[in-house]
Backbone as JSON, one array per atom type, in Angstrom:
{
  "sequence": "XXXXXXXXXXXXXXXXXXXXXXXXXXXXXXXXXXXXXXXXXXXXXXXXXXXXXXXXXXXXXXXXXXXXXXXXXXXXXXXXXXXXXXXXXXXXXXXXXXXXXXXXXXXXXXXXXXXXXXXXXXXXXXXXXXXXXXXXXXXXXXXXXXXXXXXXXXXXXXXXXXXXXXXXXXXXXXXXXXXXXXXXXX",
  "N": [[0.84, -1.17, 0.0], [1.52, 1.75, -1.41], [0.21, 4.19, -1.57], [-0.61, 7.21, -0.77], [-2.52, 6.85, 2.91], [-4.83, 7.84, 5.27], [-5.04, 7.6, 8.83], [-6.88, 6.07, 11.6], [-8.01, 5.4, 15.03], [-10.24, 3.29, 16.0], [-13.35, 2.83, 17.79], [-15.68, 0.46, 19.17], [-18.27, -0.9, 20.92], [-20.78, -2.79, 22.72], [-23.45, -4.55, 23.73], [-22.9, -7.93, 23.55], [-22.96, -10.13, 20.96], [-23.01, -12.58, 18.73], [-20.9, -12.27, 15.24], [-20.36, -9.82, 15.41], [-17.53, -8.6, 15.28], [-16.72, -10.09, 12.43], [-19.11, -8.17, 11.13], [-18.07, -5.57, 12.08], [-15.34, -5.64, 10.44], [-15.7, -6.48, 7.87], [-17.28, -4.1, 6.68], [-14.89, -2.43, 7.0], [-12.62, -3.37, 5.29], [-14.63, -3.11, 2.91], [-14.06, -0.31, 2.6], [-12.03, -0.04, 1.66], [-10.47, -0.2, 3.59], [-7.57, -0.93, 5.97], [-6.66, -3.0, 8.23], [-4.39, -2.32, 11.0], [-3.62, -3.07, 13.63], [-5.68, -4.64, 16.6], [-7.98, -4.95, 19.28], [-10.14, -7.25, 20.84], [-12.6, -7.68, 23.35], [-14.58, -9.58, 25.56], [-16.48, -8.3, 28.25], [-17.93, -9.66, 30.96], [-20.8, -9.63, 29.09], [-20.56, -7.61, 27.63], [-19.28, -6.45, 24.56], [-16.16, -4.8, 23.5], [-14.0, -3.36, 21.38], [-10.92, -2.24, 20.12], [-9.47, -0.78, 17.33], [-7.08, -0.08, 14.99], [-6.55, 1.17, 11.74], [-6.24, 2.06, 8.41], [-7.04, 3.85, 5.82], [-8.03, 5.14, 1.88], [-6.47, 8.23, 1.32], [-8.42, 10.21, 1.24], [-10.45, 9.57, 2.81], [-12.39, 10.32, 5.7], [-12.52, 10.64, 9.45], [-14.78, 11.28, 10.3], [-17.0, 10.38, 8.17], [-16.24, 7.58, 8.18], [-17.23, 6.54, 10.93], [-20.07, 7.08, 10.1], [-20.3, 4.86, 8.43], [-19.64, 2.77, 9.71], [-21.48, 3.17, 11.26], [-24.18, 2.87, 10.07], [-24.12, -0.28, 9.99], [-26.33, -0.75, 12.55], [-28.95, -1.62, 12.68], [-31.24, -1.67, 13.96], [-32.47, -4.41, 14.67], [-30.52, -5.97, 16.16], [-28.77, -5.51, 19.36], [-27.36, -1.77, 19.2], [-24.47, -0.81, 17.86], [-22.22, 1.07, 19.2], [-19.99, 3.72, 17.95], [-16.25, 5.14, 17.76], [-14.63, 7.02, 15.78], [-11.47, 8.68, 15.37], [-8.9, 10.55, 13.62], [-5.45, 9.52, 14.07], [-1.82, 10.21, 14.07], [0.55, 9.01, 11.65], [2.31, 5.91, 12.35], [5.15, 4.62, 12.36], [5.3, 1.02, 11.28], [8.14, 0.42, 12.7], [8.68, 1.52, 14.87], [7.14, 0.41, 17.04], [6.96, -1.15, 20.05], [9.59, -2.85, 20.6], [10.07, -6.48, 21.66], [11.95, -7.44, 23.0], [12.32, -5.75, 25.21], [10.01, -6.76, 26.46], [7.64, -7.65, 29.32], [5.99, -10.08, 31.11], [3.78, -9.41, 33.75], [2.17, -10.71, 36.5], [-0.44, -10.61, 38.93], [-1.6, -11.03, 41.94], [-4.76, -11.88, 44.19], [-6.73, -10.81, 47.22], [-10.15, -10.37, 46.01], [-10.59, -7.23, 45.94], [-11.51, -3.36, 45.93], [-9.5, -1.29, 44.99], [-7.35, -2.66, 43.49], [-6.48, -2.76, 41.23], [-5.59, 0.02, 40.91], [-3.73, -0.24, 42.53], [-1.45, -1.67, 41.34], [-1.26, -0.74, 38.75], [-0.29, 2.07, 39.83], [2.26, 1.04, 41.08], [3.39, 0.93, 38.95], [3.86, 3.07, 37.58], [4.97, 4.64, 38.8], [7.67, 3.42, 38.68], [8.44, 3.81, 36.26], [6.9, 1.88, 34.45], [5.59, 0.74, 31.43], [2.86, 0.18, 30.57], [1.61, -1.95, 28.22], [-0.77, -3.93, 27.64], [-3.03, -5.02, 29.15], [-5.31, -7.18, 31.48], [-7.75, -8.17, 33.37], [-9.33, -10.81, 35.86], [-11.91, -12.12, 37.93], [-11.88, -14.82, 40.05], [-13.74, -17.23, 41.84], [-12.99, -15.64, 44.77], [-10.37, -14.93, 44.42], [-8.7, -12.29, 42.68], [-7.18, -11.28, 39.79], [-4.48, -10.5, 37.78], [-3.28, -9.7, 34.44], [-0.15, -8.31, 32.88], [0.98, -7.11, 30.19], [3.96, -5.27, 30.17], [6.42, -3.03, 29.58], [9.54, -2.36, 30.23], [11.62, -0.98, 29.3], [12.59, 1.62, 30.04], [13.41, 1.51, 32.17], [16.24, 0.49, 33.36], [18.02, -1.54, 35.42], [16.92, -4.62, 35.86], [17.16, -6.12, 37.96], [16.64, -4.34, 40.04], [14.62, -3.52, 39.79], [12.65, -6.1, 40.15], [13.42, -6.6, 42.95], [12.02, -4.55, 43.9], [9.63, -4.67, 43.24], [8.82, -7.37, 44.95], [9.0, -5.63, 47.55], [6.7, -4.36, 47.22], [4.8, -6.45, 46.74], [4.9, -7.63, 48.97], [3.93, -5.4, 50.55], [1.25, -5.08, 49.55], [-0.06, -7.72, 50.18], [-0.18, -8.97, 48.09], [0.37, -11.84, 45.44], [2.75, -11.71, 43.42], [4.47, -11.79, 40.0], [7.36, -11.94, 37.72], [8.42, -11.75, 34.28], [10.2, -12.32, 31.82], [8.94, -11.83, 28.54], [9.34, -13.63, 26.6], [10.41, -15.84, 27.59], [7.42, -16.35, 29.63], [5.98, -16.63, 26.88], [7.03, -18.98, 26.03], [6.38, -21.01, 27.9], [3.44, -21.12, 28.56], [2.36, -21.58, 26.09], [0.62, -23.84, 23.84]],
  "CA": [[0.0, 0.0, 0.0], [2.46, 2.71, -1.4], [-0.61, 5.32, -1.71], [-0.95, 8.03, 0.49], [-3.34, 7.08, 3.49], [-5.05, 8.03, 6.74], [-5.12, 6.2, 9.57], [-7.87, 6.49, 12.5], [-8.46, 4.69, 15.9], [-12.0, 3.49, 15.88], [-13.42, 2.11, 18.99], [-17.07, -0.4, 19.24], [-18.8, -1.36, 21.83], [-22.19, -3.0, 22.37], [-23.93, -5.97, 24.44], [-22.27, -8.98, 23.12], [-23.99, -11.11, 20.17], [-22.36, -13.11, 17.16], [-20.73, -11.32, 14.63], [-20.08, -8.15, 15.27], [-16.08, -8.76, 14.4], [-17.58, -9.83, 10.97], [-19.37, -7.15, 10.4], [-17.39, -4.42, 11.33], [-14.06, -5.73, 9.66], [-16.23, -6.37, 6.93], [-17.1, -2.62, 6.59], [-13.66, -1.61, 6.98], [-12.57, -3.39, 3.93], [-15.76, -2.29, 1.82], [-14.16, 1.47, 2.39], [-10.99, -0.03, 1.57], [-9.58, 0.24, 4.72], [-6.63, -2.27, 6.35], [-6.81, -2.98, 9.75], [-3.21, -2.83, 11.39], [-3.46, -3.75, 15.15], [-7.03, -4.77, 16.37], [-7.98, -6.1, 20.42], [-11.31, -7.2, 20.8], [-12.9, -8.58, 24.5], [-16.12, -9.24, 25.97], [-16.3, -7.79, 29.64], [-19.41, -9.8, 31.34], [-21.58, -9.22, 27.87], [-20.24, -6.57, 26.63], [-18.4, -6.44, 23.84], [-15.49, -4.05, 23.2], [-13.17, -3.41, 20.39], [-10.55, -0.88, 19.04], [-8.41, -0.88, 16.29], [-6.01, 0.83, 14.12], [-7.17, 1.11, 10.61], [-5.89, 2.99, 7.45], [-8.09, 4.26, 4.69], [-7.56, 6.21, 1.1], [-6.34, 9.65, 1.94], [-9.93, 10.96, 1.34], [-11.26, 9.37, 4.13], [-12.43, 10.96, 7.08], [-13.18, 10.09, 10.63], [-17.01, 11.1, 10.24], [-17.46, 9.37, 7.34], [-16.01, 6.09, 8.7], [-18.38, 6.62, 11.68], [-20.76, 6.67, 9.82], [-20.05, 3.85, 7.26], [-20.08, 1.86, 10.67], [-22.82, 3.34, 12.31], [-24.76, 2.09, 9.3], [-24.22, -1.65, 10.15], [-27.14, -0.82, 13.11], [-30.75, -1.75, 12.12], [-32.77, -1.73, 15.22], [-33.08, -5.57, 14.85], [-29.7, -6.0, 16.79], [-28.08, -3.94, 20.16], [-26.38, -1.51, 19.05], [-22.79, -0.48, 17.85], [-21.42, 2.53, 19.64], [-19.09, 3.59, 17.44], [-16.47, 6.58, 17.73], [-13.48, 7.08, 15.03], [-10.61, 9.45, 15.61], [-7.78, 10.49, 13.41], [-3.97, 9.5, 14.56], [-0.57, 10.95, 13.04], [1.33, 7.69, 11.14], [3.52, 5.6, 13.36], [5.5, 3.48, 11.87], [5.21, -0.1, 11.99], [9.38, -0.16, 13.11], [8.37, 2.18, 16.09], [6.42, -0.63, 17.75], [7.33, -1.19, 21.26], [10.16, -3.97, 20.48], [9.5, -7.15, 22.78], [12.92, -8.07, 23.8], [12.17, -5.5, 26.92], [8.48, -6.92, 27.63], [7.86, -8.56, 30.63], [4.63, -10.2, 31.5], [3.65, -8.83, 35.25], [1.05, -10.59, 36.8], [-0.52, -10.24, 40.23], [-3.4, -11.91, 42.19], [-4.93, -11.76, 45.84], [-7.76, -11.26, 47.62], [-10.62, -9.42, 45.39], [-10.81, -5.88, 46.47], [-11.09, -2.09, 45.8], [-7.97, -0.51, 44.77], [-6.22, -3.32, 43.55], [-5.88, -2.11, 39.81], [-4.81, 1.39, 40.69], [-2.53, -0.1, 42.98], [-0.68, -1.88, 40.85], [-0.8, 0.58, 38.27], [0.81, 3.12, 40.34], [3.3, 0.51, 41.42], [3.92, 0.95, 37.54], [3.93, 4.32, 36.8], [6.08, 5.3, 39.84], [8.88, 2.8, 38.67], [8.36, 3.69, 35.06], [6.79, 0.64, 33.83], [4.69, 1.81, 30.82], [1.25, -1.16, 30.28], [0.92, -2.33, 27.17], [-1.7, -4.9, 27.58], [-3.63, -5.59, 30.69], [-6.55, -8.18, 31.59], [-8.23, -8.97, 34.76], [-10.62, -11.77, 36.39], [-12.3, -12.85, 39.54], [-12.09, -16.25, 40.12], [-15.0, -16.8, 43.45], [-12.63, -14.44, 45.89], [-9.13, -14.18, 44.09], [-8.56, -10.9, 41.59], [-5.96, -11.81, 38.48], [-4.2, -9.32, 36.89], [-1.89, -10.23, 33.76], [0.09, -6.82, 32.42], [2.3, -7.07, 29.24], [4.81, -4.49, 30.29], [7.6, -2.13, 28.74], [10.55, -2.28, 30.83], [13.43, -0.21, 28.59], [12.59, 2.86, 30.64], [13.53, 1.54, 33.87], [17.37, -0.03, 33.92], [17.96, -2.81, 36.15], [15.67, -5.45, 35.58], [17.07, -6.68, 39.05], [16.07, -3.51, 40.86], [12.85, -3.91, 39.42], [12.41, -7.07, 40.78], [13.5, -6.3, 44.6], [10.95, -3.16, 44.56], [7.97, -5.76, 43.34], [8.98, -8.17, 45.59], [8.3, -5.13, 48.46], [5.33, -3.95, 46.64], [3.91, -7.5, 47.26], [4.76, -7.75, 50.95], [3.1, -4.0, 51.44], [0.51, -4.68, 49.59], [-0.57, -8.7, 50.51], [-0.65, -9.38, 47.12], [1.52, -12.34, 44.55], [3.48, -11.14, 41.61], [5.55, -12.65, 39.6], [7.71, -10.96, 36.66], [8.72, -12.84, 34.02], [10.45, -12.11, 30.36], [7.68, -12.3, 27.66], [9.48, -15.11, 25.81], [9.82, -17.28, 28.81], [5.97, -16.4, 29.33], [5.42, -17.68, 25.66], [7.59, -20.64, 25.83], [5.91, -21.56, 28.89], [2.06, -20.73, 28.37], [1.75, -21.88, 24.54], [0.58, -25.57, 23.54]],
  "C": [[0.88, 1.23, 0.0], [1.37, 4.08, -1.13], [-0.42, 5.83, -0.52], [-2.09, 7.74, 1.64], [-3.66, 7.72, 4.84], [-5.66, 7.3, 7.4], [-6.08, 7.0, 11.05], [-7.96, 5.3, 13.62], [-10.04, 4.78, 15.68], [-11.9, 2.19, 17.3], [-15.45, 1.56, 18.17], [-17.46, -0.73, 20.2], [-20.22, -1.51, 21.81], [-22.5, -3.82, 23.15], [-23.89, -6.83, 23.4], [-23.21, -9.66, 22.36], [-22.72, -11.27, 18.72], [-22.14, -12.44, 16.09], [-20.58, -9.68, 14.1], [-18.37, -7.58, 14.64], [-16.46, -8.74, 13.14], [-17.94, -8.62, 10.68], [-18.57, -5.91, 10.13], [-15.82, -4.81, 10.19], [-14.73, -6.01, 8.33], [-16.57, -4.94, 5.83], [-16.33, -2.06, 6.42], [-13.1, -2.03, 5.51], [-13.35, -3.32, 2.92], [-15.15, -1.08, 2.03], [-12.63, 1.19, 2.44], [-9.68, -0.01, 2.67], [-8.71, -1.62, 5.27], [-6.5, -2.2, 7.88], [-5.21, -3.65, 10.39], [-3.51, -3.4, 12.62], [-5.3, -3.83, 15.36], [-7.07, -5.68, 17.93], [-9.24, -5.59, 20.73], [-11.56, -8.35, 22.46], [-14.51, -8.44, 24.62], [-16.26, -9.49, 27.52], [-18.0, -8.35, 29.61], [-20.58, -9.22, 30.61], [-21.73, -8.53, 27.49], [-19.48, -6.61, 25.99], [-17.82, -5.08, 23.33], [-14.63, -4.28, 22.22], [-12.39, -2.11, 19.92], [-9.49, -1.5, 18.61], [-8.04, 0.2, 15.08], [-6.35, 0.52, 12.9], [-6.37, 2.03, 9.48], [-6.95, 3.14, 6.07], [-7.34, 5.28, 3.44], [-7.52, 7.26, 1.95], [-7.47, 10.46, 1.79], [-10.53, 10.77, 2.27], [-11.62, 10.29, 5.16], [-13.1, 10.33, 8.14], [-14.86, 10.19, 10.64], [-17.46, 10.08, 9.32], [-17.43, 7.79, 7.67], [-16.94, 5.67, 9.6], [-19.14, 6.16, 11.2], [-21.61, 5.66, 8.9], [-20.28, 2.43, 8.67], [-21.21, 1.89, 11.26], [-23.93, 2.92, 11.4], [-25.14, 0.67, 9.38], [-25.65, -1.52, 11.49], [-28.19, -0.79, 12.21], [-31.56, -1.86, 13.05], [-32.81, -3.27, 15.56], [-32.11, -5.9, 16.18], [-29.28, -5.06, 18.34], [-26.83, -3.41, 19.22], [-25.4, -1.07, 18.82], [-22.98, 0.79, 18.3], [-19.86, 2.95, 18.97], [-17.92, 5.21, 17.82], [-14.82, 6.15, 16.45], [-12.75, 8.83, 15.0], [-9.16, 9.69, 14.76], [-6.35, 10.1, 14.13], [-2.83, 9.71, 13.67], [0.1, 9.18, 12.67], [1.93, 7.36, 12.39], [4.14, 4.61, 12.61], [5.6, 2.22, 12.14], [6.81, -0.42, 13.47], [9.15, 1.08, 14.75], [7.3, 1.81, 17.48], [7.32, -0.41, 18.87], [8.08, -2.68, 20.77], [9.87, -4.75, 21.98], [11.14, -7.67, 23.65], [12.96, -6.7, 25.58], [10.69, -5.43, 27.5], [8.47, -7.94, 28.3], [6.11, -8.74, 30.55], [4.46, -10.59, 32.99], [2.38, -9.79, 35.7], [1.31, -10.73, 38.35], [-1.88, -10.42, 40.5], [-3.08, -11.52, 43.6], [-6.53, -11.61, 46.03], [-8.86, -10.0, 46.91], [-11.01, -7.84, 46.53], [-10.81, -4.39, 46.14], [-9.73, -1.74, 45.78], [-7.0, -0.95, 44.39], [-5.53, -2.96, 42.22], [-5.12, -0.91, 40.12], [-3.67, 1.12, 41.58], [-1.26, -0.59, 42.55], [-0.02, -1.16, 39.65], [-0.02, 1.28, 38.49], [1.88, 2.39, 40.89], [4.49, 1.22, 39.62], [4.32, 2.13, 37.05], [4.79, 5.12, 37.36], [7.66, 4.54, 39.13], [8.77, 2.52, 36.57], [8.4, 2.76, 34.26], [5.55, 0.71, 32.64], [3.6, 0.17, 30.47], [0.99, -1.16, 28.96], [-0.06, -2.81, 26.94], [-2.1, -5.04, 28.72], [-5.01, -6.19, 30.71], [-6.74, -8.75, 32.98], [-8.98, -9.98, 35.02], [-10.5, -12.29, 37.28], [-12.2, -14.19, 39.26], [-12.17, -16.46, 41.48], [-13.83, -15.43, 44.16], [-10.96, -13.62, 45.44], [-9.08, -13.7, 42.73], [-6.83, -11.39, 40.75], [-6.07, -10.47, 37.88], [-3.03, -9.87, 36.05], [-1.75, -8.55, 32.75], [0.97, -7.62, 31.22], [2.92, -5.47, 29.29], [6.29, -4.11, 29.77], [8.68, -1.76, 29.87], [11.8, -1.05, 30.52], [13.33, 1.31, 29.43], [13.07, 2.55, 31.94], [14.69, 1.01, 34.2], [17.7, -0.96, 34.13], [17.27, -3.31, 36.44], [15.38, -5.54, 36.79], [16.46, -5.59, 40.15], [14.43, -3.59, 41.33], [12.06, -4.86, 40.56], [12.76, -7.16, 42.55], [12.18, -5.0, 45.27], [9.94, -4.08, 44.08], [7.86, -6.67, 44.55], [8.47, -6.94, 47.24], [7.55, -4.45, 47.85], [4.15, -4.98, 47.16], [3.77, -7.6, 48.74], [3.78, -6.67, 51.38], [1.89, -4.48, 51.36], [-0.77, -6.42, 49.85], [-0.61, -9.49, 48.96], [0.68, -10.58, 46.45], [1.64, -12.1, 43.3], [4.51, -11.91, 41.47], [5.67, -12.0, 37.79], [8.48, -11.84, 35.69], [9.04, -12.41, 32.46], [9.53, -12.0, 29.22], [8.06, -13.11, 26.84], [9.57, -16.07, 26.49], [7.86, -17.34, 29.03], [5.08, -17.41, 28.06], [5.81, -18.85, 25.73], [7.01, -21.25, 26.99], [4.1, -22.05, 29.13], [1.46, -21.2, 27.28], [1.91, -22.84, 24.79], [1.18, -25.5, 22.39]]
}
């Protein structure tokens, strides 16, 4: 795709039902569009989605809107759509993985446990790429894919989690993201 295009975050959301991936990626390439990055969940029957998209350079964010907001018919719930220009990035300006780590951290479900690990993160400049939670009956799961290259010594790292956990009751465990894969994949 040498042509000139523009590229837009578009977000979805809706109460969860079959095919809604379909449709919209369907849509996106009817308006020509290529869908670079794309993470889609469904939070207790809701379904969320955003993704990175590129379109001819004519495009515009309203229009796309409303090229999606079209796929509603009343019969269905539905799509909440919003689309937003973003400046290029290049693919080679990705967050390389040889400094992601995959963080996770469990304990007993409770208020404050996201922002506290968060701010464990943001104090010790650990920037969140990816994050996913779930209860399971009383214990709270948190798995982060985290950006390390801002922060130095891995090992430091790892002595200030280690009293992060003691403060805060909670178990973490920090772990390369290719050991993660080689460990986690069938």
């Amino acid at each position: 795709m040498s042509q000139e295009r523009s590229q837009f975050v578009i977000t979805v959301m809706s109460q969860d039902r079959v095919g809604i991936v379909a449709q919209v990626s369907s849509a996106i390439s009817g308006m020509e569009g290529d869908i670079a990055d794309l993470r889609q969940s469904v939070l207790r029957g809701y379904f969320t989605m955003i993704l990175i998209a590129s379109f001819p350079e004519a495009m515009t964010a309203e229009h796309v809107r409303e090229r999606l907001a079209d796929l509603n018919t009343g019969e269905t719930p539905e799509l909440e759509i919003t689309a937003k220009p973003v400046e290029d990035v290049p693919a080679e300006d990705a967050v390389p993985l040889d400094n992601a780590y995959v963080l996770t951290a469990s304990g007993e479900d409770r208020i404050g446990f996201v922002a506290a690990v968060s701010s464990f993160c943001a104090q010790h400049e650990i920037n969140i790429l990816d994050l996913s939670t779930a209860v399971d009956d009383e214990l709270y799961i948190m798995i982060l894919l985290v950006d390390l290259s801002r922060c130095g010594d891995v090992g430091a790292i790892r002595c200030q989690l280690d009293r992060f956990a003691q403060e805060t009751g909670l178990n973490t465990v920090l772990q390369h993201h290719d050991i993660f894969r080689a460990t986690n994949e069938v």
